[in-house]
C-alpha positions in Angstrom: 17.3 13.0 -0.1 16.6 13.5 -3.8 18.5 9.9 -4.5 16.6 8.4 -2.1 13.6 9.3 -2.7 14.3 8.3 -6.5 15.1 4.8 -5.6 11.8 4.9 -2.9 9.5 6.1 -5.9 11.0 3.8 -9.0 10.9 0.4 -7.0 7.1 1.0 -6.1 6.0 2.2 -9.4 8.1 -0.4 -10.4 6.2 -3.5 -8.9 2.8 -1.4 -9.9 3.9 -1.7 -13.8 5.3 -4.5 -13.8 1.9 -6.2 -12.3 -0.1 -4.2 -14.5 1.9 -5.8 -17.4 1.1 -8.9 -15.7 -2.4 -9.1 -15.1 -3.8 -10.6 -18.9 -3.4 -14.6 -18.9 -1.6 -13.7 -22.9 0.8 -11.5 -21.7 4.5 -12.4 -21.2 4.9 -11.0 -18.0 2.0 -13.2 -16.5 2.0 -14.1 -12.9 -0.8 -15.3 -10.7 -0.1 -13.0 -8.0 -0.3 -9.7 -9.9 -3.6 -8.7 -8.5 -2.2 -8.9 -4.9 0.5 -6.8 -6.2 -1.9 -4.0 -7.8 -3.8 -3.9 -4.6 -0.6 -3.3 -2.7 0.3 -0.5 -4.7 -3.2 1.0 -5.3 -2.5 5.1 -5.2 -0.4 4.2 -8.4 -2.3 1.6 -10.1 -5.5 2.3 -10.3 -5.6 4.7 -13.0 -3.2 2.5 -15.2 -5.7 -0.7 -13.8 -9.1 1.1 -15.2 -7.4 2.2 -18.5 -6.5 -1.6 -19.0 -10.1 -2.6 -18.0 -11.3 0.0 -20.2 -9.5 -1.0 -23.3 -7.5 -3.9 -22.7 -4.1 -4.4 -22.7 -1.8 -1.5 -24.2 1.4 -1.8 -22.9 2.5 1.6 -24.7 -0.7 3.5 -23.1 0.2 1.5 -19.5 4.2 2.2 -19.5 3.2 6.2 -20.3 0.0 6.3 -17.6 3.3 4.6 -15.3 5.7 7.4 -16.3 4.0 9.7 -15.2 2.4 8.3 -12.2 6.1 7.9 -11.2 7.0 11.7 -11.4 4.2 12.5 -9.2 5.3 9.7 -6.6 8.4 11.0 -7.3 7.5 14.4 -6.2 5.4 13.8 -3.5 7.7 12.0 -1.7 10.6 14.5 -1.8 8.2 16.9 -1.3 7.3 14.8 1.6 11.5 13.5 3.0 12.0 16.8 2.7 9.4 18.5 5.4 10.5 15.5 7.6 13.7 16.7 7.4 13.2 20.3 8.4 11.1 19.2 11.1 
């Protein structure tokens, strides 16, 4: 469960970071369909979206905000597999 959940958590915090990366036209990770991406994977994004609003792109501030939005994820799900589970 706890390997699963890992690989559940780190592919959809994944695709939120790497669409936040992608959102600014100057960045190298631009793609047109990052927005659809961020809305997608809102719970995890949206914090990490206002901060880059807020002050523009910071790709260390982003990839932090990310890191630990993934633990959480990371948590609640096992949390979450886990009660399944039992059930």
């Amino acid at each position: 469960m706890r390997i699963k959940s890992f690989l559940y958590s780190l592919i959809y915090v994944g695709i939120a970071t790497i669409s936040l990366l992608g959102i600014y036209p100057s960045s190298p990770l631009f793609f047109e369909w990052s927005y659809i991406a961020v809305l997608l994977t809102f719970p995890v994004s949206v914090l990490g979206f206002a901060l880059s609003y807020a002050m523009g792109i910071s790709y260390a501030l982003i990839l932090l905000l990310q890191l630990i939005m993934f633990f959480i994820c990371w948590f609640i799900t096992y949390r979450v597999m886990m009660k399944r589970k039992n059930s």
